[in-house]
C-alpha positions as CSV (number, residue, x, y, z in Angstrom):
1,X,-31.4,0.3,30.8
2,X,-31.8,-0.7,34.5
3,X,-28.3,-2.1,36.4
4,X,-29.1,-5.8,36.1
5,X,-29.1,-5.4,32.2
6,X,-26.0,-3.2,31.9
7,X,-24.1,-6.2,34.2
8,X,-25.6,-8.9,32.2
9,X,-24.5,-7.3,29.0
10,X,-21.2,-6.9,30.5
11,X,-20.9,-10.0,31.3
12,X,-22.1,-11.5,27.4
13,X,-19.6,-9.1,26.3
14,X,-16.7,-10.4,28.6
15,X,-17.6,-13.7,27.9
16,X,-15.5,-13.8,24.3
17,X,-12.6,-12.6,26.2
18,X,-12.7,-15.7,28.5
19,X,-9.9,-17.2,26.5
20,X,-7.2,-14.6,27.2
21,X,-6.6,-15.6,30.9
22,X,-6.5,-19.1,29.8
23,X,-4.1,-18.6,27.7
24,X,-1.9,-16.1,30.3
25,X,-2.0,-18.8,32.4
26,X,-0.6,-21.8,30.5
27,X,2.0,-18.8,29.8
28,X,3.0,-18.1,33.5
29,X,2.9,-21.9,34.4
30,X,5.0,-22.6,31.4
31,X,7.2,-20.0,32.7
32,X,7.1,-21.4,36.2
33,X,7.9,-25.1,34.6
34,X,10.5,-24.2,32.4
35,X,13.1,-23.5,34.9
36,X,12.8,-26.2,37.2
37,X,12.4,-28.7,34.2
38,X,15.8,-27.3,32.8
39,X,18.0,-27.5,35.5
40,X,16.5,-31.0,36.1
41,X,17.3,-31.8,32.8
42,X,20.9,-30.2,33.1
43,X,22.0,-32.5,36.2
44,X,19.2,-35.6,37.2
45,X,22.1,-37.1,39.4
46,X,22.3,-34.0,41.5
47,X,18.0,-34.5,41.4
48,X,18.4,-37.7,42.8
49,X,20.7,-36.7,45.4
50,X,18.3,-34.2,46.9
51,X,15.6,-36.5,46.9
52,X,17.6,-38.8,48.9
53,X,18.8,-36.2,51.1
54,X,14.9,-35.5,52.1
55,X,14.3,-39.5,52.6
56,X,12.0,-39.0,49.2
57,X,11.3,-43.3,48.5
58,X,12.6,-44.4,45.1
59,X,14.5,-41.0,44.5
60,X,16.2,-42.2,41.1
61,X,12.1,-43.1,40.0
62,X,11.2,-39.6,41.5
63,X,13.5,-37.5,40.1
64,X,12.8,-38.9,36.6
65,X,9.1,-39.0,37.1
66,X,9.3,-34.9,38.2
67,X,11.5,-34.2,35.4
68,X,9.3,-35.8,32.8
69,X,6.4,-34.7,34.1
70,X,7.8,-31.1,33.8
71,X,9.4,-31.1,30.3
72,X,6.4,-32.5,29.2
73,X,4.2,-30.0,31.4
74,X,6.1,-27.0,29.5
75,X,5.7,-28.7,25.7
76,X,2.1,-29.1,25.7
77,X,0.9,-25.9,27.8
78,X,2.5,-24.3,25.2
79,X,0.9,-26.4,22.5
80,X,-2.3,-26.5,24.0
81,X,-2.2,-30.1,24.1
82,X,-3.6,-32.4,26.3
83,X,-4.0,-30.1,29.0
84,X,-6.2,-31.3,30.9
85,X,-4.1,-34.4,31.1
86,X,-1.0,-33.1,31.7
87,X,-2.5,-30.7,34.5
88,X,-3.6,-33.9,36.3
89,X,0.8,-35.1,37.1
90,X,1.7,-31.5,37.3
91,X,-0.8,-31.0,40.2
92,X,0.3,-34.1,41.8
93,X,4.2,-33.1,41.4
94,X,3.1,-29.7,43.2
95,X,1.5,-31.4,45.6
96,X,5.0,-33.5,46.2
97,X,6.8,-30.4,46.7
98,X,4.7,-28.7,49.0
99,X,4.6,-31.9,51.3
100,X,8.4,-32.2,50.7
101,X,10.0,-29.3,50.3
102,X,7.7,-26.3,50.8
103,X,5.7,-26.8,53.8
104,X,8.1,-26.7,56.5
105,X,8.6,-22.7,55.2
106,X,5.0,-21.6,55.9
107,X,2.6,-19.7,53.0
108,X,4.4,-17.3,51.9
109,X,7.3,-17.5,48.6
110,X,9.7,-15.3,49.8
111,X,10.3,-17.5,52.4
112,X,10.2,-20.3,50.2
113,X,6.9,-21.3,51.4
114,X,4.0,-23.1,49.4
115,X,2.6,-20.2,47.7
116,X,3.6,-20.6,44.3
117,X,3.0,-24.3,44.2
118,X,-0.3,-23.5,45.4
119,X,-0.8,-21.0,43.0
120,X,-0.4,-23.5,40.2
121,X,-2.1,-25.5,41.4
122,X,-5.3,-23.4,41.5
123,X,-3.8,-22.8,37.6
124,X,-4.1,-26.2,36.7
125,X,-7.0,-26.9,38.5
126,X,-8.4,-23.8,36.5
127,X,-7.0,-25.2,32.9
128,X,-8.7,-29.1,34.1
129,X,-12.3,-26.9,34.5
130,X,-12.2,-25.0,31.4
131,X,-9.6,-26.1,29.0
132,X,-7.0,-24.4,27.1
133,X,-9.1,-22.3,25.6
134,X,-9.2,-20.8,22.2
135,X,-5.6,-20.4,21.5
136,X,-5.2,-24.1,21.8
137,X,-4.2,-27.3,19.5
138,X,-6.9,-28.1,22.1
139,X,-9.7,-26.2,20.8
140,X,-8.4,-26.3,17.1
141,X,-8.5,-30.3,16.9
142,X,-12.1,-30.4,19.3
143,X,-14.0,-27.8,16.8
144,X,-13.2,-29.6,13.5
């Protein structure tokens, strides 16, 4: 067997794993929601204060919109529901707090730059391309 064969056997074989990083990725992202979701959840009028504080327009609308958009984010990456819907708002929240919070810090997370967001993002964007994968209410409900 030459080289091109062995990598395109690889590659068939690799190719049934391809839901696994799906999958670890809704996990991380849930991760990565879950936080910010609950301590929105825990204290919106301290939310809408911030949002205020950076000049944010409508922060009371804002502040729900991010928290919903989250908690909602968190429930169906971990149902494997919708989400390629629900990536669509969760990109554009990301995109929100880079512009609003994140940018002004440069790239990198430690000092609170827009890496992580834009990490996400690249998740999402990822989970819009090629779905949830097989682990998925997702791919149970499109496969029946």
């Amino acid at each position: 067997m030459n080289l091109k064969e062995n990598y395109f056997n690889l590659i068939s074989k690799l190719k049934h794993l391809e839901s696994i990083p799906l999958l670890l990725m809704r996990l991380i992202l849930i991760i990565g929601f879950f936080g910010p979701a609950k301590m929105k959840l825990s204290n919106i009028e301290s939310i809408i204060k911030w949002f205020e504080s950076m000049h944010m327009p409508l922060p009371a609308l804002n502040a729900y919109l991010a928290t919903a958009t989250e908690s909602l984010g968190v429930i169906l990456l971990i149902l494997g529901l919708g989400t390629r819907i629900i990536a669509i708002p969760l990109i554009i929240t990301m995109i929100v707090a880079i512009i609003t919070v994140h940018l002004g810090h440069a790239f990198e997370a430690g000092n609170n730059g827009f890496e992580i967001p834009l990490y996400y993002i690249i998740m999402l964007f990822t989970l819009i391309v090629y779905g949830s994968g097989k682990f998925s209410i997702d791919h149970l409900v499109n496969n029946k």
